[in-house]
GUDREN-733896 format. One line per field, with one value per residue: residue in three letters; x, y, z of N, C-alpha, C, CB in turn; residue number from 1. Coordinates in Angstrom, 1 decimal, decimal comma. Glycine has a CB too. Layout:
BEGIN
type [ALA_...]
nxx [X_...]
nyy [Y_...]
nzz [Z_...]
caxx [X_...]
cayy [Y_...]
cazz [Z_...]
cxx [X_...]
cyy [Y_...]
czz [Z_...]
cbxx [X_...]
cbyy [Y_...]
cbzz [Z_...]
seq [NUM_...]
REM end
This chain:
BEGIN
type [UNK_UNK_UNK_UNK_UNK_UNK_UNK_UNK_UNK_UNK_UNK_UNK_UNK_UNK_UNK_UNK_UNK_UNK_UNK_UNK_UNK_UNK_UNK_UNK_UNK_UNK_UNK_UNK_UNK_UNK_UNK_UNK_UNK_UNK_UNK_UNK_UNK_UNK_UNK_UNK_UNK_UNK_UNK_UNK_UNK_UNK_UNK_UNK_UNK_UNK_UNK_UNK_UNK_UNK_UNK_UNK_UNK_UNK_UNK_UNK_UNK_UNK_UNK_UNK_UNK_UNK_UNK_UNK_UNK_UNK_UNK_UNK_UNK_UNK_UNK_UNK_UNK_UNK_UNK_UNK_UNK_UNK_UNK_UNK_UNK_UNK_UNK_UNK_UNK_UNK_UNK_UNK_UNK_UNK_UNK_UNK_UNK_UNK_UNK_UNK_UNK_UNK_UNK_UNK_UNK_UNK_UNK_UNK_UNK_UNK_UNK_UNK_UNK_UNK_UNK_UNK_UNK_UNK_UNK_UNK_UNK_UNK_UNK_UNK_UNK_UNK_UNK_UNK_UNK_UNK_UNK_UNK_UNK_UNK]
nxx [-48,2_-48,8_-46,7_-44,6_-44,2_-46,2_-47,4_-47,5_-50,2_-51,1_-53,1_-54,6_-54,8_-54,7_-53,7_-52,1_-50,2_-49,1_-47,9_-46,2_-44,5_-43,4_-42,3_-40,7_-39,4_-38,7_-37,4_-38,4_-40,3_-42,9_-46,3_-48,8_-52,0_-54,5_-57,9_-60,6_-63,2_-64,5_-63,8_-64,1_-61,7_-58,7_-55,8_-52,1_-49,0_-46,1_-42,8_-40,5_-37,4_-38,1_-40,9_-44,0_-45,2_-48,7_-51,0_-53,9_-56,8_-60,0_-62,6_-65,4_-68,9_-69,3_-67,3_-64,5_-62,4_-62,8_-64,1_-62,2_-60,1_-62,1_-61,8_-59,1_-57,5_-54,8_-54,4_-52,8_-51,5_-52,8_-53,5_-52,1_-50,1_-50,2_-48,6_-50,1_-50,2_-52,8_-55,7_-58,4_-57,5_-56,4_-58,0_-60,3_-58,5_-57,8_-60,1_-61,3_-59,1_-59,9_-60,0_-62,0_-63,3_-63,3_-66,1_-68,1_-66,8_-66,2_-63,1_-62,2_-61,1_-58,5_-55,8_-54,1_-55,0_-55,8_-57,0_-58,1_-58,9_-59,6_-59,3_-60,4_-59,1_-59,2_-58,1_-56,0_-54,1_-55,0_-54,6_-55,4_-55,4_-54,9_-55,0_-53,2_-53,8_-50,7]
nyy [215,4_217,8_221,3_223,6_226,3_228,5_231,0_232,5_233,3_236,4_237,5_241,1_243,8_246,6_247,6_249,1_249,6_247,0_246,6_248,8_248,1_245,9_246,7_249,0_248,6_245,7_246,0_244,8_244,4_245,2_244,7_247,0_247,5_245,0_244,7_242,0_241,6_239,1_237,5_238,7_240,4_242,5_242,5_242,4_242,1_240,5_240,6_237,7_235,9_233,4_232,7_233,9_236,8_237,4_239,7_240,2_241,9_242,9_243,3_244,3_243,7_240,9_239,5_237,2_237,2_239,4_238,3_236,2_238,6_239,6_237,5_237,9_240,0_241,5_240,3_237,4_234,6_233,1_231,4_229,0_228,6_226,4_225,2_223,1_221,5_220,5_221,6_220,5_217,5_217,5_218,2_216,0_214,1_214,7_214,7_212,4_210,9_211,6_214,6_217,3_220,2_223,2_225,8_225,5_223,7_224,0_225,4_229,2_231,8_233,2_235,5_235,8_235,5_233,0_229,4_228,9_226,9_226,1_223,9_222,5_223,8_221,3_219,2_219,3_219,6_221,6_223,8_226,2_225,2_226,7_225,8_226,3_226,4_226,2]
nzz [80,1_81,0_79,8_80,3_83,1_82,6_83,7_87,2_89,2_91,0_93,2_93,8_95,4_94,8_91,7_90,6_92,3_93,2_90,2_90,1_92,0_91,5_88,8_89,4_91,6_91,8_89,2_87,0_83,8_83,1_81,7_80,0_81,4_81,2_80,5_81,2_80,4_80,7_82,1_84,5_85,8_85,6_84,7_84,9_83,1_84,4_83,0_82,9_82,6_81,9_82,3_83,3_86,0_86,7_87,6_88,9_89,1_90,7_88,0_87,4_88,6_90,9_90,4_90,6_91,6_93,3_95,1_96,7_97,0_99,0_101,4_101,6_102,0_101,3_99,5_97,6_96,3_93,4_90,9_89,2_85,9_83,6_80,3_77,8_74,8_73,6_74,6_74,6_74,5_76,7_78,5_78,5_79,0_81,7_83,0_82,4_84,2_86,9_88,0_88,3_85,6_85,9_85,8_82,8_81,5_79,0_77,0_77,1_76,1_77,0_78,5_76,9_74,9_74,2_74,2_77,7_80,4_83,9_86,7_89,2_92,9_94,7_93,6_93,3_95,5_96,8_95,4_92,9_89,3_86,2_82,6_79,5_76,2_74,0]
caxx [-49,2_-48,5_-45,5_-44,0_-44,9_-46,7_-47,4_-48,3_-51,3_-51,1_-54,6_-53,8_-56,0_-54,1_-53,1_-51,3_-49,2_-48,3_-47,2_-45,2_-43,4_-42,5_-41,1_-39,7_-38,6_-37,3_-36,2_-39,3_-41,0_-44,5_-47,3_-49,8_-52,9_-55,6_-59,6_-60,9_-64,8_-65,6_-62,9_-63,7_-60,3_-57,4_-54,3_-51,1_-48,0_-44,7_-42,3_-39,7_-36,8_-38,6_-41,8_-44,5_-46,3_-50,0_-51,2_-55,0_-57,4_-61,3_-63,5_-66,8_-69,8_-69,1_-65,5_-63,8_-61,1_-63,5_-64,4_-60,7_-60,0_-62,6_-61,3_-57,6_-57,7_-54,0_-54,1_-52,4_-51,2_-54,5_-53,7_-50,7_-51,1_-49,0_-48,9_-50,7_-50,4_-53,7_-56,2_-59,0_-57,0_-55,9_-58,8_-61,1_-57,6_-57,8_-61,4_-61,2_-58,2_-61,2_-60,3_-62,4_-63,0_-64,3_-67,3_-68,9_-66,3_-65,3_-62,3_-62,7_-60,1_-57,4_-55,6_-52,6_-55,6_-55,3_-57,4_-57,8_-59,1_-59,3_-59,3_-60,8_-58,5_-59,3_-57,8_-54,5_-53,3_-55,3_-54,1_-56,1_-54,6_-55,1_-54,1_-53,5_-53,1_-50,0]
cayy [216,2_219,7_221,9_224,7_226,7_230,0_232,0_232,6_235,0_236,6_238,8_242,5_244,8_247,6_247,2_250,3_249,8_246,2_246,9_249,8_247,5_245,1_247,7_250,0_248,0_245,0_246,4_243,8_244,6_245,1_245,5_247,3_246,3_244,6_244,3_241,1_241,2_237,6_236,4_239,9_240,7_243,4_241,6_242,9_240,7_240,8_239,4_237,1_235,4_232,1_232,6_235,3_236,8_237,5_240,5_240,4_243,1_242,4_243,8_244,4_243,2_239,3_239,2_235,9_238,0_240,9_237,4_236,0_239,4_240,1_236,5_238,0_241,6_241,4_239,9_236,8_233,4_232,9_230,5_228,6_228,1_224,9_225,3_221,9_221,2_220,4_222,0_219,3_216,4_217,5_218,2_215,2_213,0_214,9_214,3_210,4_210,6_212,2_216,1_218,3_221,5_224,1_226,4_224,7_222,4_224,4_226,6_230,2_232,7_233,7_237,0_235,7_235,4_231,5_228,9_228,2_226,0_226,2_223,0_222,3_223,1_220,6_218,2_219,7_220,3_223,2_224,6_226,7_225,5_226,7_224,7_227,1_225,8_227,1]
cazz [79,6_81,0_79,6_81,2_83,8_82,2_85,0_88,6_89,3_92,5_93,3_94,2_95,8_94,2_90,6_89,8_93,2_92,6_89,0_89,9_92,9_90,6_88,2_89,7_93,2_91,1_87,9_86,4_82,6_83,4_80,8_80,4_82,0_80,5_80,7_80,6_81,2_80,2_83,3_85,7_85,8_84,7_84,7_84,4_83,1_84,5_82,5_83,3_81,6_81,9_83,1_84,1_86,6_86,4_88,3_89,2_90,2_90,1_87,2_87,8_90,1_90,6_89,9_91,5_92,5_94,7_96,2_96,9_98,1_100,8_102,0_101,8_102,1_101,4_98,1_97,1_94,7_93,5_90,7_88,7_84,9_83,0_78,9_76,9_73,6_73,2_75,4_74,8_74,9_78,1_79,1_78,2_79,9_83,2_83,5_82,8_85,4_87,9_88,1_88,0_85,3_86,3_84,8_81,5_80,7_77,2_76,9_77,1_75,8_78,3_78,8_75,5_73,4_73,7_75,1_79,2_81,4_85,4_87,1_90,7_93,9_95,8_92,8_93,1_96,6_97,4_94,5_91,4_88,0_85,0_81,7_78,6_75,0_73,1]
cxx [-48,9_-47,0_-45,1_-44,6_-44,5_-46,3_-48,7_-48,9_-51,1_-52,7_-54,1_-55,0_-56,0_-53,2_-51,7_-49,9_-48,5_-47,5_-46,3_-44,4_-43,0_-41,6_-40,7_-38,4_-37,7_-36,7_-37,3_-39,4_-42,2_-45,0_-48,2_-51,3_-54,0_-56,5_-60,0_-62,6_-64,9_-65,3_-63,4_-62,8_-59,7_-57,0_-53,3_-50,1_-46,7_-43,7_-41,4_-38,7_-37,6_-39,9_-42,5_-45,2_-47,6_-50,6_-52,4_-55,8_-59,3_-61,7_-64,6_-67,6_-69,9_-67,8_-65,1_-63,0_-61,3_-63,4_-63,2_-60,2_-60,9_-62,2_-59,6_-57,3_-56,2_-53,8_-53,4_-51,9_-52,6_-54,1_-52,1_-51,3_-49,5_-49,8_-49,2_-50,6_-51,3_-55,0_-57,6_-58,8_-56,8_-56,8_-59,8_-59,3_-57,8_-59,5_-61,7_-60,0_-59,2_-61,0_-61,4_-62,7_-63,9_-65,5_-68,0_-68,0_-65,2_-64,3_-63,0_-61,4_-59,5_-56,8_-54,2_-53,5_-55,7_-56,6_-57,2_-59,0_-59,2_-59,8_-59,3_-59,2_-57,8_-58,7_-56,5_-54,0_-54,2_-54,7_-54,8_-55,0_-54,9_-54,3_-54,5_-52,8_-52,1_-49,9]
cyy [217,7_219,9_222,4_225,7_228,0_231,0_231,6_233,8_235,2_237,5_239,6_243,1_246,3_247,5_247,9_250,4_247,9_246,3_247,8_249,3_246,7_246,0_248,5_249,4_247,2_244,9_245,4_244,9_244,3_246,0_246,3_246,6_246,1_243,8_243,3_240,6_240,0_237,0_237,2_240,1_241,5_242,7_242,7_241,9_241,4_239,9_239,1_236,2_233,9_231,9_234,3_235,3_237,5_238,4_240,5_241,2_243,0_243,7_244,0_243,8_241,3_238,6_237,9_236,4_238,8_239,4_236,8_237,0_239,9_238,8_237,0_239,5_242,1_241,0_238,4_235,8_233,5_231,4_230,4_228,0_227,6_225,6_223,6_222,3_221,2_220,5_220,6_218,1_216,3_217,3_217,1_213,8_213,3_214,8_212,9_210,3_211,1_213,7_216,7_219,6_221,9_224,9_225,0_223,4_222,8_225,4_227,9_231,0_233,4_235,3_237,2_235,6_233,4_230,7_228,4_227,8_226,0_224,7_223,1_222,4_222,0_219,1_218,0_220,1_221,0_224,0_225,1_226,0_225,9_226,1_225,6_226,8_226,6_226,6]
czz [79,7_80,4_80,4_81,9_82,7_82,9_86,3_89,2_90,7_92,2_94,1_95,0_95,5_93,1_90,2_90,9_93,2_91,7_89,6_91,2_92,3_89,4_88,7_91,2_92,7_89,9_87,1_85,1_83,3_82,1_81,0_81,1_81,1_80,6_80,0_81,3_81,5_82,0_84,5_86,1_85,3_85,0_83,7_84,4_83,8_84,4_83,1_82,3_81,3_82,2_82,7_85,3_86,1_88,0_88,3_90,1_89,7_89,0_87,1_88,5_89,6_91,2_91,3_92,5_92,9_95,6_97,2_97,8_99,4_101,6_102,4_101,6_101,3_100,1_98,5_96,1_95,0_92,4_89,7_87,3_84,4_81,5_78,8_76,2_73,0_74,1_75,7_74,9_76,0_79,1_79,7_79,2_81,2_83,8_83,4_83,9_86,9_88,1_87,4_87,2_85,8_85,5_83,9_81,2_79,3_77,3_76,6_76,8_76,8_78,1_77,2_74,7_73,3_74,7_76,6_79,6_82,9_85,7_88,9_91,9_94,6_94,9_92,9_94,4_96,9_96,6_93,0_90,3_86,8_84,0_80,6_77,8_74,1_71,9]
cbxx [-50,5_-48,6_-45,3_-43,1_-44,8_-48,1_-47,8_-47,5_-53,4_-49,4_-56,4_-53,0_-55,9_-53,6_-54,0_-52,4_-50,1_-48,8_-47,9_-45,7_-43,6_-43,5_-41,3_-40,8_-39,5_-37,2_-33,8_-40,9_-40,6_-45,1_-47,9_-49,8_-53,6_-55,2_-60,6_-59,7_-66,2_-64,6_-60,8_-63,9_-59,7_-56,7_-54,4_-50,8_-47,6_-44,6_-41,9_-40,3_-35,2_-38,0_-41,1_-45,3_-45,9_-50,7_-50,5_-55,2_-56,3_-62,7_-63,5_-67,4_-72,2_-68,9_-64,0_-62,8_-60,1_-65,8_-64,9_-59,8_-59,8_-64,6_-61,5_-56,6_-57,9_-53,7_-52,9_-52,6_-50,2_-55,9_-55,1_-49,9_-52,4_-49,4_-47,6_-51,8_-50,2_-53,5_-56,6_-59,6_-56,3_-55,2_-59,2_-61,7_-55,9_-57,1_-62,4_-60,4_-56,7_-61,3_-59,2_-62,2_-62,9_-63,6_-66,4_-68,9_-67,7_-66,3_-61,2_-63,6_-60,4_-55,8_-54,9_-51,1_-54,3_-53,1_-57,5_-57,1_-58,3_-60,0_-58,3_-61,7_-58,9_-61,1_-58,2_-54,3_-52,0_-54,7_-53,0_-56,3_-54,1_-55,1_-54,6_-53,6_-54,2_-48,6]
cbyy [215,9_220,5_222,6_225,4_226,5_230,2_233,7_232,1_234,8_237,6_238,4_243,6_244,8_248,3_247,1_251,9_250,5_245,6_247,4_251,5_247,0_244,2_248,3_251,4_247,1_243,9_245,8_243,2_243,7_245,8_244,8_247,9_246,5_244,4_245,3_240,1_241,5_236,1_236,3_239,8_239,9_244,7_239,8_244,0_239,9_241,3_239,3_236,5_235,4_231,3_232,3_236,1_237,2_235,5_241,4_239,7_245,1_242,1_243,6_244,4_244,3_239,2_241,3_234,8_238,5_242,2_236,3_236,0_240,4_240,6_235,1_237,0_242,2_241,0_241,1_236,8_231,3_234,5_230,3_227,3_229,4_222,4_226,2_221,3_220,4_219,6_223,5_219,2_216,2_218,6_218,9_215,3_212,9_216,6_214,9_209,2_211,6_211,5_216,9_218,3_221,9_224,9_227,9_225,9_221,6_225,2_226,4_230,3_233,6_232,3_237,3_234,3_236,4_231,0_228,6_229,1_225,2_227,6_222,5_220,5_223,1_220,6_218,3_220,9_221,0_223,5_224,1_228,6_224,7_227,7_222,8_228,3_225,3_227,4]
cbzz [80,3_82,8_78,7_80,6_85,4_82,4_84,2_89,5_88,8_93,4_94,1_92,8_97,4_95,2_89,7_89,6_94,7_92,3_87,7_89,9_94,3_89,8_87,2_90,1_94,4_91,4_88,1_87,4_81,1_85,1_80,4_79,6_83,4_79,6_80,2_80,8_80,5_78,3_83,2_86,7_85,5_84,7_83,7_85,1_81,2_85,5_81,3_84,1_82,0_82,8_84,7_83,3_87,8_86,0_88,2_89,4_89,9_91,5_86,5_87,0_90,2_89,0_90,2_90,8_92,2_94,5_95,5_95,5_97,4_101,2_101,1_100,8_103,9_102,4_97,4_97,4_94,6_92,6_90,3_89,7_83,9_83,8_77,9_77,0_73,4_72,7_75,0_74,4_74,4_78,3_78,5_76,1_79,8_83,5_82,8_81,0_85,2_89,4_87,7_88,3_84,0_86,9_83,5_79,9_80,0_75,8_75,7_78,4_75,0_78,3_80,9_75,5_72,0_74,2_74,6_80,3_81,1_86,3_86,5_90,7_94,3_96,7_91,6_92,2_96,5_98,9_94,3_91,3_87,8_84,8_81,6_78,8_74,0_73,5]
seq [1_2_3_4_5_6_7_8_9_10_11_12_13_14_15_16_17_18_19_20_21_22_23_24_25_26_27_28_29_30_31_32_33_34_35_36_37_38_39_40_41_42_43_44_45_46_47_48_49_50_51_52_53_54_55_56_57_58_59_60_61_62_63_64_65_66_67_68_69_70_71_72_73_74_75_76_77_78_79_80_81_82_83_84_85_86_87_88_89_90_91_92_93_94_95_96_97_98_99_100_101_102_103_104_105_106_107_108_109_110_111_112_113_114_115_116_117_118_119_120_121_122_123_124_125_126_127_128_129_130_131_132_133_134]
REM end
């Protein structure tokens, strides 16, 4: 069911000092950042030949990731996102298999413009995943 790994979000506590230790410390492509009310989040990408990372810094009063951070002051992985084929197929299989979605249930437009998904923790190791349709 899942494809390839997307990317892995770390939560920052300082965006503008993350991004510029990834570019400048290890020579990374970093994007610009970009406001995503719906999620509470900036995110910044940093590409990779295979892969990205997913730089998080909260967005306004709420944000998952003010929450995440006063638990980890320090920042961290926050979550791991796998590409699908077909976001509700996937969806509607991993919920007859018994996981978990999280929020409503329905896709919600991700930070590539594309549909995602977050899927319960406690389904996965102790691990956030997101599932985002290419």
């Amino acid at each position: 069911m899942i494809g390839r790994l997307n990317h892995i979000a770390i939560a920052v506590p300082d965006l503008a000092a993350a991004a510029a230790l990834y570019r400048d410390t290890l020579g990374a492509r970093v994007s610009d950042a970009i406001e995503l009310p719906d999620h509470g989040v900036t995110t910044v990408f940093v590409e990779l030949e295979n892969s990205k990372i997913e730089l998080l810094h909260p967005l306004g009063e709420g944000s998952t990731i003010a929450k995440y951070l006063e638990r980890s002051p320090d920042g961290g992985m926050h979550h791991i996102c796998f590409e699908v084929e077909d976001i509700v197929a996937a969806r509607d299989q991993l919920k007859a298999d018994g996981a978990r979605v999280l929020g409503d249930g329905e896709p919600r437009t991700g930070a590539h413009g594309k549909p995602v998904l977050f899927l319960h923790p406690k389904d996965f190791c102790g691990t956030l995943i997101e599932i985002e349709q290419v």
